[in-house]
N, C-alpha and C positions, 0 to 999 in steps of 0.2 A: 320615487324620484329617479329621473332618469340618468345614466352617469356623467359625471364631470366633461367638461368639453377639453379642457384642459387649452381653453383659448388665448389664444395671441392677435392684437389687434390689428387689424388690416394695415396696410404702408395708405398712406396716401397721395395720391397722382398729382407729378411735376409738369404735367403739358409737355411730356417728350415730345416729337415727331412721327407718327405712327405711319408705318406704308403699306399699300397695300399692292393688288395687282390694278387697281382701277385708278381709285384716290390715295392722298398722302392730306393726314389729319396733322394741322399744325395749330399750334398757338395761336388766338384769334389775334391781329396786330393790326388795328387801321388804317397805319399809315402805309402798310403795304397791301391789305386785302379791301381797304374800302372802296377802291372805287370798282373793283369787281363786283362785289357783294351789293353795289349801291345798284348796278346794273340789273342785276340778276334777281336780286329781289325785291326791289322797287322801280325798276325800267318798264318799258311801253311790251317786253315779253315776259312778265312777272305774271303765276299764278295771280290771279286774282282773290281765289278764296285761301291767299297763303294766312293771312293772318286774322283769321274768324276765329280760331280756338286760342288766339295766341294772345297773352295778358298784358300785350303793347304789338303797336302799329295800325293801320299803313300809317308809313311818312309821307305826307306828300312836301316837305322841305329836306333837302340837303344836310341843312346844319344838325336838325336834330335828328335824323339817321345817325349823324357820327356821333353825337353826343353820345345815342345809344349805345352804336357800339365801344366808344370808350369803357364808360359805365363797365359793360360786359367784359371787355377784356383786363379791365383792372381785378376785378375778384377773381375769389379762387374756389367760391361753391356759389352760384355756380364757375364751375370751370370749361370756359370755351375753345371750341375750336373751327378754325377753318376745315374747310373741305375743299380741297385740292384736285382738279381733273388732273392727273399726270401725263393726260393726251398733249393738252397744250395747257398746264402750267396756271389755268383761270382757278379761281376761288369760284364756288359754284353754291355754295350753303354754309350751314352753321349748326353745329349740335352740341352740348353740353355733359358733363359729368356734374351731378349735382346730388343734393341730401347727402352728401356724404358721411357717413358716422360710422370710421373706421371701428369704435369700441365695441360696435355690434354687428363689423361686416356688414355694412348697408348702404348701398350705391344704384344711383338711377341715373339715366338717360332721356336729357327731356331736353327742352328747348329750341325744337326740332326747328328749323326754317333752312329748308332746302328749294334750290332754284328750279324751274321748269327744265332744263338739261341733264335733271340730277334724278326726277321723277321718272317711276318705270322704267331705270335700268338698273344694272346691277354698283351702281357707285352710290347707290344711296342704300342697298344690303350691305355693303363694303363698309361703309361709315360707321354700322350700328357695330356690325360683326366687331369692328378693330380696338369697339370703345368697351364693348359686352369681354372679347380676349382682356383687354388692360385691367377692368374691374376684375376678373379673376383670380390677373396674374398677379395682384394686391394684397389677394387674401382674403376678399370678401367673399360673405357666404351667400350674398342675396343678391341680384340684379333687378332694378324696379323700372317699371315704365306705368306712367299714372298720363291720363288724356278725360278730357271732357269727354261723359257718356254720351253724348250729343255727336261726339268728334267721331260718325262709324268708319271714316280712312283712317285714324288712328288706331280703331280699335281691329280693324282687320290687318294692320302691318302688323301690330305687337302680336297677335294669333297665328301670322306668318313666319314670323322671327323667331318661333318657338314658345314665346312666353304663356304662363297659365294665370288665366282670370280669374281672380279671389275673390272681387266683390265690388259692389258699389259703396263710396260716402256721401249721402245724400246731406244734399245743405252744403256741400264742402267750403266751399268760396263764393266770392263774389267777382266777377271778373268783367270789368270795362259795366257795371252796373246790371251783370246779368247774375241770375244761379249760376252755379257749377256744380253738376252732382259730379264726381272722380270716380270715371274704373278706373281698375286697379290690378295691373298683372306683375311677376315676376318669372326670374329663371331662376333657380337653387344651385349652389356649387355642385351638387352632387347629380346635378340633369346635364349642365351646363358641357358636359365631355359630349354627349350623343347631340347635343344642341348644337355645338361647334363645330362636329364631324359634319354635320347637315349644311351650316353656313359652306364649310371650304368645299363640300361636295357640289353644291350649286355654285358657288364662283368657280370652280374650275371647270365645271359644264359653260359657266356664261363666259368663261374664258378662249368656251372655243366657239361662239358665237357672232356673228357681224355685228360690226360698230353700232352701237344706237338701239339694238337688241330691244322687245318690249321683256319685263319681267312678266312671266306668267306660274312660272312654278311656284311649289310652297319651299318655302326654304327647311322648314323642320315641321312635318305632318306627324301627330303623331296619333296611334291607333292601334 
């Protein structure tokens, strides 16, 4: 048997304000970020394929957009948040802290729906980075990102972001009447210092880049 850990359960996250250099991750709040958010990710320049892997949407109504995100901003696993351009102050996506099970240090990042503004630059590395730092700063030992195996832009961001692929659960779900097989990546507290050095080394390279920049680097290659 291997020795005691001698563990203390993770804190669990109050939806501070997080900032960064690009965006500022706030509380998701409807009445202040819906009509941004209604824009950006159901307006006439919204990804189209934004919500194929996603287990609700498109709206094509108003009302039930917000219902949605009520819904979403009432609980607190998941726990939402806005995405903030700090250029000019727009709500531009939405990402989550969820599973959270502080008893075992275990926390993911999922519920990705980022707006076309937000894709290929460095404000959608910025979101993951501020929420992957927060899980840390918690006490958690694990960071998880889990995507339809079907989803390969999910499963190349999460390879980007540092994370290592453990496996697939075949059968996992069922979602909007389809399969769901789930990969499955994480980051370990114990990777999570060279994974981090790698995030702030790429924002402060995309920091000295022109506005609108495309993301081409790897955030955290590792070999």
């Amino acid at each position: 048997m291997t020795d005691a850990l001698n563990w203390k359960p993770a804190a669990i996250p109050k939806a501070d304000t997080l900032e960064g250099r690009f965006v500022r991750l706030e509380k998701l709040a409807p009445a202040r970020h819906g009509d941004d958010l209604w824009q950006v990710l159901q307006g006439p320049g919204a990804d189209p394929s934004l919500w194929d892997y996603l287990p609700y949407g498109p709206f094509t109504e108003r009302g039930a957009f917000d219902r949605w995100l009520q819904a979403n901003a009432a609980g607190t696993d998941p726990l939402f948040y806005s995405v903030i351009d700090r250029s000019n102050g727009q709500a531009q996506g939405i990402l989550s802290l969820m599973s959270i099970v502080p008893d075992h240090g275990r926390i993911e990042i999922g519920h990705i729906a980022f707006g076309a503004a937000m894709q290929r630059t460095p404000k959608g590395t910025e979101a993951v980075y501020l929420l992957g730092k927060l899980g840390f700063a918690l006490g958690n030992r694990r960071l998880e990102w889990k995507c339809n195996n079907a989803n390969a832009r999910s499963k190349r961001a999460a390879e980007r972001f540092g994370f290592t692929f453990e496996g697939v659960f075949r059968k996992h779900l069922v979602v909007k009447d389809h399969n769901r097989d789930t990969a499955w990546y994480s980051i370990t507290d114990d990777e999570w210092p060279a994974v981090a050095a790698g995030f702030e080394r790429w924002l402060g390279d995309a920091n000295q880049q022109p506005q609108g920049q495309v993301e081409t680097l790897e955030v955290c290659r590792r070999g």
